[in-house]
N, C-alpha and C positions, 0 to 999 in steps of 0.2 A: 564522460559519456556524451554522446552527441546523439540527442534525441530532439526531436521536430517538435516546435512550438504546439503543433495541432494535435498532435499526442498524448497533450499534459492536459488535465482537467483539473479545478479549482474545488474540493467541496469544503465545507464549511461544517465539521459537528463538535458534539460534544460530549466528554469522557469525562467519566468521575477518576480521582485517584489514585484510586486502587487500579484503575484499568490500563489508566496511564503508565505508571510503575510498573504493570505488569509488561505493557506492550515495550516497554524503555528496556527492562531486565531482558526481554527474549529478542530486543533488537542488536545484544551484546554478542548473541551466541549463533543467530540468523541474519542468513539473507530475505529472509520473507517474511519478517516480522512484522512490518506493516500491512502488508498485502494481508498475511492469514489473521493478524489479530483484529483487523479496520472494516475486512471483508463483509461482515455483514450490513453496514452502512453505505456500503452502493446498493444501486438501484437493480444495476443488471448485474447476472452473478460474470466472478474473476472470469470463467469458461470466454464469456462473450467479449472481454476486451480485449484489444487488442494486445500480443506476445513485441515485446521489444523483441529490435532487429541486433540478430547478436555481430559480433565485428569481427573481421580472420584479421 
């Protein structure tokens, strides 16, 4: 993937165990695992980020 330095943002949280585990288990079976299990710990919702540029 060739995606732009200015795209990627850094945050920093924290997940108990069980949440971990769970987001690990549904990252085996999805591509959005992160995105939909992480989602509520951004500031602004998924809607307002910016969509990767997909590649022909």
């Amino acid at each position: 993937m060739k995606v732009p330095l200015n795209d990627v943002e850094e945050m920093v949280i924290n997940i108990g165990l069980k949440e971990g585990l769970s987001i690990l288990k549904a990252s085996l079976t999805s591509t959005s695992a992160l995105t939909n299990g992480l989602k509520h710990y951004l500031d602004s919702p998924v809607d307002n980020l910016k969509k990767p540029k997909s590649e022909k």
